[in-house]
C-alpha positions in Angstrom: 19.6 2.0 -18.4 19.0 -1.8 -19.0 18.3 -3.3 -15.5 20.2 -6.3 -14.4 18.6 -6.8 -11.1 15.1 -7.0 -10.5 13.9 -6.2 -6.3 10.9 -8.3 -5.7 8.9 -7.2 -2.8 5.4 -9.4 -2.1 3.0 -7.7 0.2 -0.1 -8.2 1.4 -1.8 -5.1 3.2 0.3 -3.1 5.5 0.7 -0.3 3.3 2.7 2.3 5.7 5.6 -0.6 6.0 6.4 -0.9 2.8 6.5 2.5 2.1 9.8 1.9 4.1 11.1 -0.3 2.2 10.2 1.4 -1.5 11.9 4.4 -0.2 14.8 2.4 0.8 15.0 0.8 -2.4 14.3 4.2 -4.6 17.5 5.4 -2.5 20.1 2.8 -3.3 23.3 4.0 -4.8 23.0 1.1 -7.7 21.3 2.4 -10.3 20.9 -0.6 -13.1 17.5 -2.3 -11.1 13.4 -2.2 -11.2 11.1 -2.4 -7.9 8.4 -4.8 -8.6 5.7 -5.1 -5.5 3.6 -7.9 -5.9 0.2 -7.2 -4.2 -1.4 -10.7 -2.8 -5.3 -9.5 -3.0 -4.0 -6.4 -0.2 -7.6 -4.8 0.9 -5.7 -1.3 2.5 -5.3 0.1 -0.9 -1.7 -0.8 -1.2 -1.4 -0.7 -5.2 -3.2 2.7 -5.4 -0.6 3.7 -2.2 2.2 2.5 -4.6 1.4 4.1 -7.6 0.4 7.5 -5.7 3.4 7.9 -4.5 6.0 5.4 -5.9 5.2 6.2 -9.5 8.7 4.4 -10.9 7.6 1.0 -8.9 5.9 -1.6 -11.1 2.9 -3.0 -9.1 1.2 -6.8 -10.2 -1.9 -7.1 -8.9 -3.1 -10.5 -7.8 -7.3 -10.5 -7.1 -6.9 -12.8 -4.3 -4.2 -13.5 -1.4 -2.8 -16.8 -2.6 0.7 -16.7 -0.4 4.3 -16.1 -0.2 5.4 -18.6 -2.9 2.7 -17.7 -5.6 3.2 -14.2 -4.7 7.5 -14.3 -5.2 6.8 -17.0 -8.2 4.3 -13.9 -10.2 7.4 -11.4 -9.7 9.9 -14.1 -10.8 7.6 -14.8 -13.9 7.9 -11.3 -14.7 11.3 -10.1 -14.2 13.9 -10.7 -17.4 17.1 -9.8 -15.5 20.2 -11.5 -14.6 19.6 -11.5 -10.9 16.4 -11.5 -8.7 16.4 -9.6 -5.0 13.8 -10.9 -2.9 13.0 -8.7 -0.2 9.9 -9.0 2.8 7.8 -5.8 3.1 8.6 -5.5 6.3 12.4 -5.0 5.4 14.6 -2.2 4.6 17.7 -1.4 3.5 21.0 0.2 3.5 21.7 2.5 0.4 24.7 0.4 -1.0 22.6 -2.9 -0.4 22.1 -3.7 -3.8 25.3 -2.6 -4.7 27.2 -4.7 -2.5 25.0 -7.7 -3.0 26.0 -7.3 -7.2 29.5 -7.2 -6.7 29.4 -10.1 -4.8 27.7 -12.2 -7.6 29.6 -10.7 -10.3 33.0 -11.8 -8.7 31.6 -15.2 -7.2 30.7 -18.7 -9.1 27.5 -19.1 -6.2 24.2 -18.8 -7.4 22.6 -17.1 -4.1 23.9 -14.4 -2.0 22.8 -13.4 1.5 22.7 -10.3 3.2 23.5 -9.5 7.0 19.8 -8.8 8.3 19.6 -6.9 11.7 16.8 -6.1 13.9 15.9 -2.4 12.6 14.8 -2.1 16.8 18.3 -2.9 17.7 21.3 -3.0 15.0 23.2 -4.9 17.7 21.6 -7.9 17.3 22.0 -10.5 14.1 18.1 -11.6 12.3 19.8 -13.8 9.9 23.0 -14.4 8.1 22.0 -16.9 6.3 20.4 -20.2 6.6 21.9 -23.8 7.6 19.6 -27.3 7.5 19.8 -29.2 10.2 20.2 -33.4 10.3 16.5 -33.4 11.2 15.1 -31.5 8.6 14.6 -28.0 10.2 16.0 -25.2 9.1 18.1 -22.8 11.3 19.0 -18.8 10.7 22.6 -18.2 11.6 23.4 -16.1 13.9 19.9 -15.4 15.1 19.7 -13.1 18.2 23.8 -12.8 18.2 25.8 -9.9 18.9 26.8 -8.2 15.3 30.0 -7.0 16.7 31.1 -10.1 17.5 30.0 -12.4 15.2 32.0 -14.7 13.2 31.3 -14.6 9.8 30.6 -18.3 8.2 33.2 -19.7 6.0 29.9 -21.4 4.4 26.2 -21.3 4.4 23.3 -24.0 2.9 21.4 -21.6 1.7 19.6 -17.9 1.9 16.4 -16.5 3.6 14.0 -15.7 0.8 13.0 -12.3 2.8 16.0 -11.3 1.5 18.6 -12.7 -0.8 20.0 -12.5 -4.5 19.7 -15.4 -6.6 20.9 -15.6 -10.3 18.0 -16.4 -12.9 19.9 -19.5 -13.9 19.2 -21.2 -10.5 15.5 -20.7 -11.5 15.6 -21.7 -14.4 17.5 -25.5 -13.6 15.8 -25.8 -10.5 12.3 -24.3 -11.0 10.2 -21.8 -8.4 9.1 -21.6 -5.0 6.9 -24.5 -4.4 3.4 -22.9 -3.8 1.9 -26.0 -2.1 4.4 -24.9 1.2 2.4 -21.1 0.7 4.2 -20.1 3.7 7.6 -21.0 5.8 9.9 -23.5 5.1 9.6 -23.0 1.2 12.8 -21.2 0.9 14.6 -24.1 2.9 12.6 -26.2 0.3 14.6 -24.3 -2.7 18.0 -24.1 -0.7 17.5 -27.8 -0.5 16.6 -28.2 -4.5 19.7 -25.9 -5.6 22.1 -27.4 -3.2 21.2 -30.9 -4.4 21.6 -29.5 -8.1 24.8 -28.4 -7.1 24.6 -24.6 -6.9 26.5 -23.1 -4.0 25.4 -20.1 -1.5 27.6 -17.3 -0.3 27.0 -14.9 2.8 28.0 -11.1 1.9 28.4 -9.2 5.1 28.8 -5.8 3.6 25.1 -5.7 2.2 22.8 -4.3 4.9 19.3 -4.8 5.6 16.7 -4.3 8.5 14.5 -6.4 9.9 10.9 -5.5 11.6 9.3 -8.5 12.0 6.4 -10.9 10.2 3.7 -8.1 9.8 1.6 -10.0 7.6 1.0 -12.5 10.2 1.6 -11.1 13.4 -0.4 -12.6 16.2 -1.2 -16.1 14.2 0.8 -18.3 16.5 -0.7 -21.1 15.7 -0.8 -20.4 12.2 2.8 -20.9 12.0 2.6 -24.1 14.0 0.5 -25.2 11.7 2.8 -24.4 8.6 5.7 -25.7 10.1 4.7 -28.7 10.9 3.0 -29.5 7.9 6.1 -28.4 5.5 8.6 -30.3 7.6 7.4 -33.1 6.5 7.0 -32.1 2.7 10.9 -30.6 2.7 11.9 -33.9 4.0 10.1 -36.5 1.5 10.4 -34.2 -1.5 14.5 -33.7 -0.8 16.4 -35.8 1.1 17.8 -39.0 -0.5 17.4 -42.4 1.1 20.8 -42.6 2.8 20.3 -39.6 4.0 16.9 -39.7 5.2 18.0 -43.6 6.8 20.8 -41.6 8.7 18.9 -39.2 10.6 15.2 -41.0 11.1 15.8 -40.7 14.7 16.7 -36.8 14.4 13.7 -36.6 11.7 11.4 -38.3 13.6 11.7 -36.7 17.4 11.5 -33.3 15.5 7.9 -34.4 14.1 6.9 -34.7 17.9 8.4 -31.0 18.7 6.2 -30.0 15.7 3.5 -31.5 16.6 4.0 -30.6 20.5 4.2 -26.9 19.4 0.9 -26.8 17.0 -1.5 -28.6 19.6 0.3 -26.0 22.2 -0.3 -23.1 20.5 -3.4 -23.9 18.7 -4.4 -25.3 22.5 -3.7 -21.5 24.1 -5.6 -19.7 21.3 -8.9 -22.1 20.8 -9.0 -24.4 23.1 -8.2 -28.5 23.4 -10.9 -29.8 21.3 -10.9 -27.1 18.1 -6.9 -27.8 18.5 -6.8 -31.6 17.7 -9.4 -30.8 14.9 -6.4 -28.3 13.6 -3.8 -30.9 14.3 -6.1 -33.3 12.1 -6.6 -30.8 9.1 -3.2 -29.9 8.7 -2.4 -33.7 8.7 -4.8 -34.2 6.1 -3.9 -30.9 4.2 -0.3 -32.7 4.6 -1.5 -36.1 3.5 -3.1 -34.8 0.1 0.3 -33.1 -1.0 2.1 -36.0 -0.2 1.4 -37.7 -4.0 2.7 -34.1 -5.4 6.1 -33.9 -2.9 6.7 -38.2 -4.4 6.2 -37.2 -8.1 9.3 -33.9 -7.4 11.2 -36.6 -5.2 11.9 -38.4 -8.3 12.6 -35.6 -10.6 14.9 -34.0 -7.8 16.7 -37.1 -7.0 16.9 -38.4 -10.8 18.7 -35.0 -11.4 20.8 -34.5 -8.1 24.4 -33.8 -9.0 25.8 -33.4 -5.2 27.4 -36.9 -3.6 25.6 -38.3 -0.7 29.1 -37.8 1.4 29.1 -33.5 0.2 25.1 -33.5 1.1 26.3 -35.3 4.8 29.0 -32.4 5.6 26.5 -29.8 4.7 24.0 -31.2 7.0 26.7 -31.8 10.0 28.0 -28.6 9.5 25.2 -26.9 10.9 25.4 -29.3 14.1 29.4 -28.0 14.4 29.0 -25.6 18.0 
């Protein structure tokens, strides 16, 4: 059978994990789909793991750990389907997950589909329904740490969790790839934003199923996610959001540069130490400085090409504010 869908599971070491999640995948009800795992330099012996005892999983093998985005972007590369899953290794799934998620996109004009992600400790609490953007440029998970049995499904979402969403090829193909200069967090706000403003739409599918461990690749690296945060913030907000909008909420923007920063020197502070923290704070401003002349060059392409009115972008953005 021809495959339309093509799961896309990055993974860098952690071998016993994603075992989960290949054998969650190999048990889906929906049979028209390949397994890619992209291996991001792993050192644990994941691809021989894989081909051991996944035999039917193809495996691309990247020498050295170069990140989320150039890890998703090598499997994206590779796939010829009609729609690409993207899944964490630290995820798994229901049996009819696929299958759900396909009939959704097959009966829907929107170009990327979210699951209903639950904490695999606790299946009565919500991971992510989906993702909104807030006024000040930071991203939000809906209904993060809510009750599943009472939750209120959104009548709209911005955009989709890249741990684990469909997308249609086509939204690739017009908008381009995960940017790898973000390598990690806030790059699949960054493509939320980029479809949204070339007018693609994103529907939540509550029926599709997955579960949610938590970040194994970098658990314990605190700062490390202070540090990305605040770095692609500011790179989400120069490369995407058009000058009326970005005049509109300076003062939002601007007080959630000090949180960032706030939260990196504290965590970086806890873990090192006051002085080796401002010399972080300092290289991840300089790190964010040197991408700036790449973020001003996609500015112009994105904007040039935006098909969404200023007024549309300003609902999506206050929507997420709505209690």
């Amino acid at each position: 059978m021809v495959p339309r869908v093509s799961v896309i599971v990055p993974t860098w070491n952690h071998k016993e994990m994603l075992g989960d999640c290949l054998y969650s995948l190999e048990t889906q009800t929906y049979d028209a789909m390949e397994i890619v795992v992209v291996d991001d330099g792993s050192t644990d012996g994941t691809a021989e793991f894989v081909h051991l005892y996944f035999p039917g999983v193809r495996v691309i093998r990247q020498e050295k750990n170069r990140g989320f985005c150039a890890a998703v972007n090598a499997g994206i590369r590779s796939a010829a389907t009609e729609y690409i899953i993207l899944l964490n290794n630290d995820m798994t799934v229901h049996s009819k997950f696929v299958a759900w998620l396909v009939s959704a996109a097959d009966s829907s004009n929107a170009a990327l589909f979210a699951p209903l992600v639950l904490f695999r400790d606790d299946l009565t609490y919500i991971y992510c329904a989906g993702d909104m953007q807030l006024r000040n440029g930071r991203p939000e998970s809906i209904g993060y740490r809510s009750f599943e049995s009472g939750f209120q499904e959104p009548d709209e979402i911005f955009g989709v969790s890249a741990g684990a969403a469909l997308y249609r090829r086509e939204v690739f193909e017009q908008v381009g790839l995960f940017d790898e200069r973000f390598h990690a967090y806030f790059e699949d706000s960054d493509f939320n934003f980029r479809a949204r403003l070339a007018g693609f739409t994103a529907k939540f599918v509550r029926a599709a199923l997955a579960y949610h461990v938590g970040s194994a690749s970098l658990e314990g690296r605190t700062w490390w996610r202070s540090r990305q945060c605040y770095r692609n913030h500011a790179l989400l907000v120069l490369k995407n959001f058009p000058l009326p909008v970005l005049i509109r909420n300076a003062p939002g923007i601007l007080m959630e540069r000090f949180n960032q920063t706030s939260r990196l020197l504290s965590s970086a502070r806890a873990e090192f130490g006051l002085a080796r923290a401002l010399c972080i704070l300092m290289k991840t401003w300089l790190s964010m400085m040197t991408a700036i002349p790449h973020c001003l060059a996609e500015r112009r392409r994105i904007q040039r090409s935006r098909k969404i009115s200023i007024p549309e972008l300003n609902r999506l953005l206050d929507m997420a504010e709505e209690p």
